[in-house]
N, C-alpha and C positions, 0 to 999 in steps of 0.2 A: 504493500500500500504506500510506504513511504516513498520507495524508488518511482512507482506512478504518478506520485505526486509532487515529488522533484521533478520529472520530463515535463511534468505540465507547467511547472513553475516557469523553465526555460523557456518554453515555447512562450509563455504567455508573454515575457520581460523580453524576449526578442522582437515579438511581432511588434508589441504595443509602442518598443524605443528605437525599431528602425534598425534593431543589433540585424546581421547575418550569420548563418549557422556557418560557411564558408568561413575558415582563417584568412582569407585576403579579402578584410573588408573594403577594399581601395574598392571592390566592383560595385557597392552598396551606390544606391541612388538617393542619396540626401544633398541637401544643399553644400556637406564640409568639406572645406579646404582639402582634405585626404581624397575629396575624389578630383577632383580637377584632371581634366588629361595631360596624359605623361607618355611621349614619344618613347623616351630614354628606358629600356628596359633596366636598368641595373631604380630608376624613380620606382619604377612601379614596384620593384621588390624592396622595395627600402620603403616605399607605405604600406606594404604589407609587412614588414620589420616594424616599422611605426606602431602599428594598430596591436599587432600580437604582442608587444613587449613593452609598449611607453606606455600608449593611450588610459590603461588603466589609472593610473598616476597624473599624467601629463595632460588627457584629455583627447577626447578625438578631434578636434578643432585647436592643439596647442595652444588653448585658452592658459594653461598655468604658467605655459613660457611668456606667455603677454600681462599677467596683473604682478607677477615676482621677480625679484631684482636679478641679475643676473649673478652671483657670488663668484663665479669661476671662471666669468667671460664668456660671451655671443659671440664671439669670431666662429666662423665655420672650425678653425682647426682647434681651439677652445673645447666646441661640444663634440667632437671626436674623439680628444682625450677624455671628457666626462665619461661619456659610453663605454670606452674602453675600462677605464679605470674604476668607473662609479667614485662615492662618495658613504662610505660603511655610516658618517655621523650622522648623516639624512635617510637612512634605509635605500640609499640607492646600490644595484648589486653593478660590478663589473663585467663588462660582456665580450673582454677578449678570448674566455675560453667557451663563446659559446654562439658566437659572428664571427665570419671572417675580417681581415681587415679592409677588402675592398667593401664588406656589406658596415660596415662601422662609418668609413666613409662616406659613403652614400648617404647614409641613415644624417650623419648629420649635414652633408647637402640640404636632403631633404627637408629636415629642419628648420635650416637655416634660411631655406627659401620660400618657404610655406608663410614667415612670420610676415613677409612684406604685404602678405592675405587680409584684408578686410574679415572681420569675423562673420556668420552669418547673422542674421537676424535672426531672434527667437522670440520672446515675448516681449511686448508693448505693456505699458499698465494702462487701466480703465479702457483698455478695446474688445470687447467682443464679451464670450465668454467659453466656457469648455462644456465641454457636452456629457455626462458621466451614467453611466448603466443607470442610475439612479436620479437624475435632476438636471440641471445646469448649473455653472459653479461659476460667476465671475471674482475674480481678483482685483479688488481694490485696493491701490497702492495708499499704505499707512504712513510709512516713513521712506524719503529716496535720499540719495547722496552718502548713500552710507559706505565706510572702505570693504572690512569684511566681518560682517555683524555674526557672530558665534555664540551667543546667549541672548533670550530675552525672556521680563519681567513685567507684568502690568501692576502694579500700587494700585490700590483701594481707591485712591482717589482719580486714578482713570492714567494715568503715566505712565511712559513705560522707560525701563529701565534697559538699556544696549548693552552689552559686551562685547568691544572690537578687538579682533585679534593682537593688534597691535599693544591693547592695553588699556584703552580707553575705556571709561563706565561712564555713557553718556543719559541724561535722562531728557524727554522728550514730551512733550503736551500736546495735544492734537497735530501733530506730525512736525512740529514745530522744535529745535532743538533747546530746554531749557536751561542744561550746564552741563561742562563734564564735572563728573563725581569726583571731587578729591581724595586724599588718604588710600588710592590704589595703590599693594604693595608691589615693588618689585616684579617685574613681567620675563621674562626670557621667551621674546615674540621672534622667532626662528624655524624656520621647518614648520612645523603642524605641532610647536609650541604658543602660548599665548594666553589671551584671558579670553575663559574658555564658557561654562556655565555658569546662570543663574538663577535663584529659587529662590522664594519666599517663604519660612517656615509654616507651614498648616496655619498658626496660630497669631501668626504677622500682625493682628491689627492688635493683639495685647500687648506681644512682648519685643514687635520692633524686626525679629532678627533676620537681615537678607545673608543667604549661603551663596559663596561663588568658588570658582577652581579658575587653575591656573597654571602656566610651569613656572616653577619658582626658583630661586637662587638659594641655596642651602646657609643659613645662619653661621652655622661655622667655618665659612671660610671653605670648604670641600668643593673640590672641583668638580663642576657639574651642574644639572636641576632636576629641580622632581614634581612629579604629579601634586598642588598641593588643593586642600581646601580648606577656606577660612569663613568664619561669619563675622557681621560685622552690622551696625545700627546706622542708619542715616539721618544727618542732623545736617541743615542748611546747606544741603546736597554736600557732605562730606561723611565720608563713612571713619563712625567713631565707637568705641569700645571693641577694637577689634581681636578677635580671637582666633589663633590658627589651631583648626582641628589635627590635622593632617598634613603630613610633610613625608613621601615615598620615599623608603629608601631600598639601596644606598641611591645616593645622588650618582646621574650616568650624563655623559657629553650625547651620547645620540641625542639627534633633534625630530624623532617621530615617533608613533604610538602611544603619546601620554592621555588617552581616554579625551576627558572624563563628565559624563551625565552625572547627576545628582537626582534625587529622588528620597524622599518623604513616603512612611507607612501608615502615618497617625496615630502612632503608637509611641511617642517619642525617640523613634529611630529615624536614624539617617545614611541612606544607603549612597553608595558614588562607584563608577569604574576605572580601573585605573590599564592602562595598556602596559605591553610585555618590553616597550622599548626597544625588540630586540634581541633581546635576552636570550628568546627560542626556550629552549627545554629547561633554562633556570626558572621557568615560571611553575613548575612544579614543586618548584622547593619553597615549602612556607615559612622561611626565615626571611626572604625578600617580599616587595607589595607589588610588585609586576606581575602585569597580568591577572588580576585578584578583581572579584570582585567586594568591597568594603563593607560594614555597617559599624556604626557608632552608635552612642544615645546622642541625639541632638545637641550635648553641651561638650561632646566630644569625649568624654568618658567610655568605656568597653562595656557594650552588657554583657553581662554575668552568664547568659545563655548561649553567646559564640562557640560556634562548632569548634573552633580552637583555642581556646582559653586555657585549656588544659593540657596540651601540646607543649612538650620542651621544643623549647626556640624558634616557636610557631608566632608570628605575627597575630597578635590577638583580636583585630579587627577583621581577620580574612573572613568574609563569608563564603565565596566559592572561589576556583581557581581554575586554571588550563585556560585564558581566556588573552586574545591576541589582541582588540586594540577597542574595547566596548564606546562604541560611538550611538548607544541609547541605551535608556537604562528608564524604567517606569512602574511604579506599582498600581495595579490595577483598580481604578475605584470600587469596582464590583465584587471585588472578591479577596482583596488584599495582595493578592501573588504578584510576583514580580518577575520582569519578564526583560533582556537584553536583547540588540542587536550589534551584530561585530564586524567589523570589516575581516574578511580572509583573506586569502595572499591573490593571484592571481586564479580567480573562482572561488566560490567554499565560501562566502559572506552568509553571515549565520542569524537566524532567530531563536532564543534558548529561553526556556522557561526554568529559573534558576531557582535552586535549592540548598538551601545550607551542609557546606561541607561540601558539597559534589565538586568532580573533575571533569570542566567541558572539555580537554581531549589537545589543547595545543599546548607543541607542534606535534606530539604522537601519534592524534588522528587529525586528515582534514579532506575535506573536498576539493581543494585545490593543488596547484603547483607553483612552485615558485616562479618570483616575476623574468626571469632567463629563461625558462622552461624546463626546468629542474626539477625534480621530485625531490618534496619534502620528506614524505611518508610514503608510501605504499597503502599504508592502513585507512579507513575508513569507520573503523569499528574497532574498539577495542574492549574487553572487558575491565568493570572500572571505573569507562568514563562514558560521560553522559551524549546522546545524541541531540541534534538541534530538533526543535519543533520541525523547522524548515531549512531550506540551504538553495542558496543560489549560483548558478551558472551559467552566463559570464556575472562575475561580482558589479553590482549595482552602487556601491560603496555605498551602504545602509548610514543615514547620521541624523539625529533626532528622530523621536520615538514619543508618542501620546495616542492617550484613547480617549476614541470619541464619546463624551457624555452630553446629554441633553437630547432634545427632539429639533432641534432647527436642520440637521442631516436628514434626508428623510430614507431608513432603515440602516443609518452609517453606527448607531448609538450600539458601543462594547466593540468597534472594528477596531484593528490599531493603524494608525498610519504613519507611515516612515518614511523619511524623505532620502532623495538618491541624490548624491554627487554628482555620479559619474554621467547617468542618462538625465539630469534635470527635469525631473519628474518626484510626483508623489506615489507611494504605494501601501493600498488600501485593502488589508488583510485582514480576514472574517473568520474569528475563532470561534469554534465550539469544543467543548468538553478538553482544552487545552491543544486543539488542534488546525491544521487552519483547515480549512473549508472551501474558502472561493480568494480569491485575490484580483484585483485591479487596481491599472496603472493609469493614473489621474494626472492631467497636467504637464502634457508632454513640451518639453522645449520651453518651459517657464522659467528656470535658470537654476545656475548649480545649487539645490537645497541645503543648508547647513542644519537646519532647524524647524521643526513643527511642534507648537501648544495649542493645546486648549486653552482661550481664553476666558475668563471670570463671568463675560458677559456673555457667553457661548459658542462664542466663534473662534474657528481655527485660523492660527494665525504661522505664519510661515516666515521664515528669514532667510534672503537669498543671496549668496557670495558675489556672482555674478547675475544678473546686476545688483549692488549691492541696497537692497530694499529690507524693508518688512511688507509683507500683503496682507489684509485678509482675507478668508474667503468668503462669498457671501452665495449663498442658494438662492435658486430664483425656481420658485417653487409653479409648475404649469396647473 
């Protein structure tokens, strides 16, 4: 059943994002720069090099080589040696033992000439609207101009609270920008580090407290950063009393897979994900917090019921573990369970209904292969560790995660929706009895998703990298 229900996954995330089953997506017919006609036969396998080994990462439109600086140089012979070499502190792998050097070349030719490409058009705000098995859905743009908004926050009093990569906690009044937040610590905005989530304790309008994460710079001097989270109260837009729960160790120089979603049980817990960094099979060992997923009580204290408490030299916060880079993290209003989404290597992006103490399985088990075309594992299945609800193939890069509560969806109420990086789109997953059941992909070509909440007032609200917005969605009910 499960294998059935992965092929139908594929097909569905292929047809719906324009993917093709074929590894030389150069023949696909979309508007992106990757298909453009190419005389030069050594182009045309060098965007079918493109597509099988960058685009995951990079983008099938080299959108990430045009919003991020260039650290190691744009010259053509610059991303040659990138490719050849990689970069181990950004998760990039080396590709001389696995391209020739004439396909290395090429590739970054390729590249190199692709950038001078106008991007395509994808979505406009306030045009039109999307058409969904269910309704129609237009997208009203809430907030625009934003660089790359990675959290967001609505206050009681209708504001909403920004988290920009870079660092910034901006807050905003009817799309209007009111202040940046002062008293932000220390940011390390590098690679797919930066300031990252943010939440409002359950209980917000008594006791004040907002939770946010971030990579942070380690206190004593140690070389490095780490997954951190802290709360902290806001007073004349400056955040004051602040308190750091959480601080990942050891502190590591890589600059990718630092998570991290935050999430709330109402129970006075407070749950977060933290990524493996890297790490690979040290994320089995519960001496280190990579790879992990967390709970605290709310004031950052350990409850006394952690699956690892009692564990010699077990990190006392760990709630479960085997987990590669958790880019959603949600406790269900319905039912209390708690449920992640994780990006995997090159295929194998996962949705896991997690459990205290379980092992989801990285890197021992996975559905994918590494971004070279390398075998990580062989295994799929291991005894031990736990299977995903679901698994995706080609990786969608799953990131934000909520479920739909209220009646303004009409039969959306207990779906979960998860928004995609890679294919810039929303996807809209229908659970039953902890399983999924039907799935669609919402909102094609609307721009790369970082982020999807419910908001307070019952609408889903979406933050988008490129272009760098908030939307929300609004049903237009026939």
């Amino acid at each position: 059943m499960k294998k059935l229900q992965s092929i139908v996954t594929v097909l569905l995330i292929l047809y719906l994002s324009g993917c093709s089953l074929t590894p030389d997506r150069s023949k696909r017919k979309t508007s992106s720069p990757l298909d453009a006609s190419m005389q030069d036969s050594g182009m045309i396998r060098a965007a079918s090099n493109y597509a099988n080994f960058c685009a995951s990462c990079h983008w099938d439109n080299l959108g990430w080589f045009k919003t991020r600086k260039w650290k190691y140089g744009n010259r053509e012979e610059d991303i040659s040696k990138s490719i050849e070499t990689g970069y181990s502190d950004f998760g990039m792998l080396g590709y001389k033992d696995t391209l020739s050097e004439q396909d290395i070349n090429s590739l970054a030719k390729f590249i190199y000439q692709k950038l001078e490409l106008k991007e395509p058009e994808s979505y406009k705000p306030n045009e039109g609207f999307y058409l969904t098995e269910e309704m129609k859905i237009r997208p009203d743009t809430v907030i625009k101009g934003l660089d790359i908004p990675w959290g967001l926050a609505i206050l009681p009093d209708g504001d909403m609270l920004v988290n920009e990569r870079s660092g910034k906690m901006l807050r905003y009044r009817n799309g209007k920008l009111v202040a940046e937040i002062k008293g932000v610590p220390a940011v390390h905005a590098d690679g797919q580090g930066g300031l990252m989530d943010i939440r409002l304790h359950p209980d917000y309008k008594t006791n004040g407290w907002i939770y946010f994460s971030y990579s942070g710079l380690p206190a004593n001097g140690e070389n490095g950063w780490n997954t951190s989270v802290m709360r902290a109260r806001l007073k004349d837009n400056t955040l004051v009393d602040k308190q750091l729960l959480f601080a990942g160790i050891p502190p590591l120089t890589t600059n990718y897979h630092f998570g991290c979603k935050i999430t709330f049980d109402g129970k006075g817990h407070v749950f977060f994900g933290v990524g493996e960094r890297g790490t690979m099979k040290k994320v089995a060992d519960l001496s280190n917090d990579w790879g992990k997923v967390h709970r605290l009580n709310d004031d950052g204290s350990i409850p006394a019921d952690n699956p690892f408490v009692s564990t010699p030299g077990a990190r006392k916060s760990i709630w479960s573990y085997g987990h590669r880079n958790p880019q959603g993290l949600v406790v269900s209003p319905f039912d209390g369970s708690l449920w992640e989404s994780e990006h995997g290597p090159k295929g194998g992006d996962e949705l896991n209904f997690i459990e205290p103490g379980k092992n989801y399985g990285w890197p021992f088990i996975t559905f994918g292969i590494n971004y070279d075309g390398k075998i990580i594992s062989p295994d799929t299945a291991m005894v031990g560790m736990e299977q995903p609800v679901i698994y995706w193939v080609p990786s969608f890069a799953p990131c934000g995660m909520t479920f739909v509560t209220g009646t303004k969806y009409r039969n959306w109420e207990g779906d979960i929706l998860i928004g995609s990086l890679r294919f810039h789109n929303l996807v809209r997953v229908k659970i039953k009895n902890n399983k999924v059941v039907h799935q669609e992909v919402l909102l094609n070509n609307i721009g790369r998703m970082r982020n999807v909440e419910m908001g307070p007032d019952g609408f889903i609200y979406v933050s988008l990298e490129a272009p760098g917005m908030i939307v929300r969605l609004v049903p237009l009910q026939d």
